[in-house]
C-alpha positions as CSV (number, residue, x, y, z in Angstrom):
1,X,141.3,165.6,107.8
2,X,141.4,162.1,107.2
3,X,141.9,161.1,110.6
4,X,138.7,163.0,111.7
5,X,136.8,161.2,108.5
6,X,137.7,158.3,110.9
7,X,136.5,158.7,114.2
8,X,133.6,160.1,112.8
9,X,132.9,157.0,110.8
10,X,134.2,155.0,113.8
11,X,132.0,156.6,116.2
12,X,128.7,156.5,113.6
13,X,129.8,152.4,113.8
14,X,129.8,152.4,117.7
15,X,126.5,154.8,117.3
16,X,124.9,152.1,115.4
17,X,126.3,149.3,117.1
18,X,124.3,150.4,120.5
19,X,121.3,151.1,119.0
20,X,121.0,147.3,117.4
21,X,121.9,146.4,120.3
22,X,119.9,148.2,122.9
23,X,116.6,147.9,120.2
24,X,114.4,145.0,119.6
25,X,111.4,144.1,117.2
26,X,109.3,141.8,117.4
27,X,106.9,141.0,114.7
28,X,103.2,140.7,114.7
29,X,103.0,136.5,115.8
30,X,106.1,137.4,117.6
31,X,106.6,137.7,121.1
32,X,109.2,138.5,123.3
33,X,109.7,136.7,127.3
34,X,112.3,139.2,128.7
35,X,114.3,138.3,131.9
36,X,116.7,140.8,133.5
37,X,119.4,139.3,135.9
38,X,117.4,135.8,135.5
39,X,114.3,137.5,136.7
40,X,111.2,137.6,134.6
41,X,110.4,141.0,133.5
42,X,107.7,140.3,131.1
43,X,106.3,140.1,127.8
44,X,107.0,142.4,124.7
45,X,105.9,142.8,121.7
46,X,104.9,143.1,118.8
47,X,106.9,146.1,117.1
48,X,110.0,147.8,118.5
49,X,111.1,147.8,122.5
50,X,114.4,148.7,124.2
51,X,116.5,146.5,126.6
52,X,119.5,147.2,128.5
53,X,122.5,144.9,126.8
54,X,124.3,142.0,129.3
55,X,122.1,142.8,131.8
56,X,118.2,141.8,130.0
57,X,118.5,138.6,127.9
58,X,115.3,137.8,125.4
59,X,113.6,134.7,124.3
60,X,111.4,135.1,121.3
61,X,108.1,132.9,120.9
62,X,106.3,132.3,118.4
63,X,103.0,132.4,118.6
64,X,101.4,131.0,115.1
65,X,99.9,127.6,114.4
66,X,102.6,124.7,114.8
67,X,101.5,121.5,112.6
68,X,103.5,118.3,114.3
69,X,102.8,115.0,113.1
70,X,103.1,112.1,115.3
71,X,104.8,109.3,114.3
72,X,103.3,106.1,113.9
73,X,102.8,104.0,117.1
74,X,102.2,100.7,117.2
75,X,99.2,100.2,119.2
76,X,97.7,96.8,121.0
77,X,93.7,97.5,120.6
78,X,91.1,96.3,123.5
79,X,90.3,93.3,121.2
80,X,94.4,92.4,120.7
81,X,95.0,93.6,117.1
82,X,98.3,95.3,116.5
83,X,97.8,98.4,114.7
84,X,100.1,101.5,113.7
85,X,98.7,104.6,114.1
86,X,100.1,107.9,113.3
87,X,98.2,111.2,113.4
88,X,98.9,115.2,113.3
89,X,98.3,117.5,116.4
90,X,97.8,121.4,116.1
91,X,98.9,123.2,118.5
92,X,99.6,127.4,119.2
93,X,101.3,129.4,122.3
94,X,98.9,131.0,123.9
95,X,101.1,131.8,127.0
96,X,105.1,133.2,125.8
97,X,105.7,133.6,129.8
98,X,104.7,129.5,130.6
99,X,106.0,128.5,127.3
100,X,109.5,129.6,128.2
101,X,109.5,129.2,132.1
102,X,107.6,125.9,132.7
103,X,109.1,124.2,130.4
104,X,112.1,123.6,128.2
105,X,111.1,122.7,125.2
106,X,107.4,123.3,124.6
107,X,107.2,121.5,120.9
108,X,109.4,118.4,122.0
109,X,107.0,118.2,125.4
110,X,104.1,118.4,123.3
111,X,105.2,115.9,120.8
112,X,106.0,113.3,123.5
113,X,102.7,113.7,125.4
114,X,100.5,113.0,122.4
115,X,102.9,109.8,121.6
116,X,101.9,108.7,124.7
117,X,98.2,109.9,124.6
118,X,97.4,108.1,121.3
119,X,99.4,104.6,122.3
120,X,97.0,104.6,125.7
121,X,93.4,106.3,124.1
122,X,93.5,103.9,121.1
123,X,94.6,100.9,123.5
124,X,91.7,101.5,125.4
125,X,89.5,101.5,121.8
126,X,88.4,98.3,119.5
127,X,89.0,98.2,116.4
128,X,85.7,98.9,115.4
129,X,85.5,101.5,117.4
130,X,89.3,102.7,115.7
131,X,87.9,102.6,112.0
132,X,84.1,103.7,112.4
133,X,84.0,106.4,115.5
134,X,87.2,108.1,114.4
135,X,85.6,111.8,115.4
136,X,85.0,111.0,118.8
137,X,88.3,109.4,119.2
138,X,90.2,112.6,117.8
139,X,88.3,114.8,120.2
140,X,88.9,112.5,123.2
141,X,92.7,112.6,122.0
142,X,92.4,116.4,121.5
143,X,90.8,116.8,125.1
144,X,93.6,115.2,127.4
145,X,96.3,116.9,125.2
146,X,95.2,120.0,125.8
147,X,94.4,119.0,129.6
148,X,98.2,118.6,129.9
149,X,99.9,121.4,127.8
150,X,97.8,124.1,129.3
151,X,100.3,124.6,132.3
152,X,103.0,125.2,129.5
153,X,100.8,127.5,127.9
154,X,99.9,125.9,124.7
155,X,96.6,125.3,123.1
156,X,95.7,122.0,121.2
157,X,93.1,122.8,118.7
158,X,92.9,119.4,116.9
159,X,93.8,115.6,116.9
160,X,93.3,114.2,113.8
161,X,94.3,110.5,113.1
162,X,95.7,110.4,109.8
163,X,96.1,106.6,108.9
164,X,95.8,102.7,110.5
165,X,97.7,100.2,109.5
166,X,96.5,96.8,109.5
167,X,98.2,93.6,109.5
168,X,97.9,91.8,106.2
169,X,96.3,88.9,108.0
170,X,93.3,91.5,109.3
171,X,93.3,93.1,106.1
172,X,92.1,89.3,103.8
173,X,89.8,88.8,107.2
174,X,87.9,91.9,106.5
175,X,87.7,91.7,103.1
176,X,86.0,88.5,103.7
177,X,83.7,89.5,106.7
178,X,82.5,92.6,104.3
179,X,82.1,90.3,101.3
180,X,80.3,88.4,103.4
181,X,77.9,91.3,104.7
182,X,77.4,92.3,101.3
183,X,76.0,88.7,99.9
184,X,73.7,88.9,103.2
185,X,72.1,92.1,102.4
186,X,71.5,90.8,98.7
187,X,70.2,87.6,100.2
188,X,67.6,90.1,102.3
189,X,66.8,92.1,99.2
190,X,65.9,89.1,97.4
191,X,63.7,87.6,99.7
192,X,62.1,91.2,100.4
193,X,61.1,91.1,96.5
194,X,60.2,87.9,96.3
195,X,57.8,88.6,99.6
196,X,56.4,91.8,97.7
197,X,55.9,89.8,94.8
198,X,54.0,86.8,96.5
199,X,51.4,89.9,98.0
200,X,50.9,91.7,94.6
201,X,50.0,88.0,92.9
202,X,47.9,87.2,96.1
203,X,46.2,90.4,95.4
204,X,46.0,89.8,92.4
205,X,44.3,86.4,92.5
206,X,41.5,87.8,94.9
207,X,40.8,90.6,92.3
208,X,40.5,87.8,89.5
209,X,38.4,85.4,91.8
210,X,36.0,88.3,92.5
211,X,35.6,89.8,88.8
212,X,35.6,87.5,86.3
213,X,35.4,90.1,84.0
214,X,38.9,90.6,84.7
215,X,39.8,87.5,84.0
216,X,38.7,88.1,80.6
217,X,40.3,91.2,80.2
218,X,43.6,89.3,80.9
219,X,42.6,86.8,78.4
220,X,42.7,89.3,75.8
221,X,45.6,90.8,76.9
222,X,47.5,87.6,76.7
223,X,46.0,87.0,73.2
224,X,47.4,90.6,71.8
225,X,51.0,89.7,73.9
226,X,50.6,86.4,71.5
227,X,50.0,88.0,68.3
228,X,52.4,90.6,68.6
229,X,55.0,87.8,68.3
230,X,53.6,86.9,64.9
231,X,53.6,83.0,66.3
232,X,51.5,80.6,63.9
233,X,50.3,79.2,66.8
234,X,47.9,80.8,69.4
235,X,47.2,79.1,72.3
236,X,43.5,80.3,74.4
237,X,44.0,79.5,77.7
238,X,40.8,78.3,79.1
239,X,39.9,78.6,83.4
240,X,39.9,74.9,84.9
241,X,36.3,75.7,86.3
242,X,34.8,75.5,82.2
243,X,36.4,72.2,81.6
244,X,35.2,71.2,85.1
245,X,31.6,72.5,84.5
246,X,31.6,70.6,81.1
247,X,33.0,67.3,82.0
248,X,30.2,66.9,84.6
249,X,27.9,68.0,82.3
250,X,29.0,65.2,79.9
251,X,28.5,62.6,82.5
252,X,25.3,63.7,83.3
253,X,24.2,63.3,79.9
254,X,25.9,60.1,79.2
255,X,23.9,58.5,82.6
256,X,20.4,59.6,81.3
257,X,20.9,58.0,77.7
258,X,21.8,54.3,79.6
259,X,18.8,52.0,79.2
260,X,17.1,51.1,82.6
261,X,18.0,47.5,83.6
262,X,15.1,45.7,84.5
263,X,15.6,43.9,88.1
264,X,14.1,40.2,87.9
265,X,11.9,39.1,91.1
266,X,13.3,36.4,93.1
């Protein structure tokens, strides 16, 4: 009786044994690259599929979103400042066959291409170029990435430089040049306003020299300004033209009341 128990169990073992090993399962962003003998069969997957053990060997890919990061690189720019760049690449399988046959490791490939893209994109690039058109950089980057993995069946989605790293030296020098920019656009304001100004007074002035009336009116405006202050002294401004026309006025009359001088004949 016990001996039976035995090769029942022992059998059951065996039973299970061959199934785990003749069964596969792949899960959903799984898939399977089977080769039988060393000959590419094809791809399975996802869910359960059977193989014949020894003779069928499987290679499982996976097929989500890889994030790699790039490590920095230290980059000569078209204008010779030394910069270190890193960035992030992301990348997906979009082939399990080429992933597996065309190459041998498809992340490590990857990783060394975009090393090598970045050091020769960015040397191409000023550094203006670097800091302000970052965008078109990352999809240039993105474009002959992708332009090299697709034999190996991988799909770069994005480039994205994450930071540059300037020299200390650069660093002061652009601190200065932006200081700089910033005292030149107050300069420009300034002089804007004080142009805007000189208009509005000139404007001004032709309004007052055509009215006089509102001349007066600013007179009295002045006067309420004054009194508001509660000074003990108020000052009336008078125009120049009054004391002009009265001066004159008081030569005038001081040149009729001289006597005549009589003019003796010779």
């Amino acid at each position: 009786m016990g001996m039976g128990v035995v090769i029942v169990l022992g059998l059951l073992g065996l039973v299970i044994v061959s199934i785990l090993m003749v069964v596969r399962v792949m899960q959903e962003y799984e898939r399977a690259v089977v080769f039988r003998l060393g000959r590419l069969v094809g791809t399975k997957g996802p869910g359960p599929f059977l193989i014949i053990p020894i003779i069928n060997r499987v290679v499982r890919v996976d097929l989500r979103t890889v994030t790699m990061g790039v490590p920095p690189q230290e980059v000569i720019t078209r204008d010779n400042v030394t910069v270190k760049v890193d960035a992030v690449v992301y990348f997906k399988v979009v082939n399990a066959e080429s992933a597996v046959v065309e190459v041998l490791d498809y992340i490590a490939a990857t990783s060394q291409i975009a090393q090598t893209t970045l050091r020769s994109v960015l040397g191409t690039s000023e550094l203006d170029e670097l800091l302000s058109q970052r965008e078109r950089i990352n999809l240039r980057l993105q474009q002959i990435i992708d332009k090299h993995t697709e034999p190996w069946g991988v799909k770069v989605s994005t480039v994205e430089i994450k930071d540059v790293h300037l020299p200390e030296p650069m660093q002061r020098a652009m601190a200065r040049q932006a200081e700089a920019e910033r005292e030149k656009r107050a300069k420009v304001i300034h002089a804007e306003g004080e142009y805007q100004a000189s208009e509005t007074l000139a404007k001004a002035a032709y309004v007052v020299g055509t009215q006089p009336a509102a001349l007066q009116l600013r007179y009295l405006q002045t006067l309420t300004e004054i009194a508001a202050e509660k000074n003990s002294t108020i000052i009336f401004p008078l125009p120049v033209d009054i004391l002009t026309g009265l001066t004159e006025r008081l030569k005038k009359e001081e040149t009729e009341s001289k006597p005549a001088v009589p003019v003796a004949n010779l």
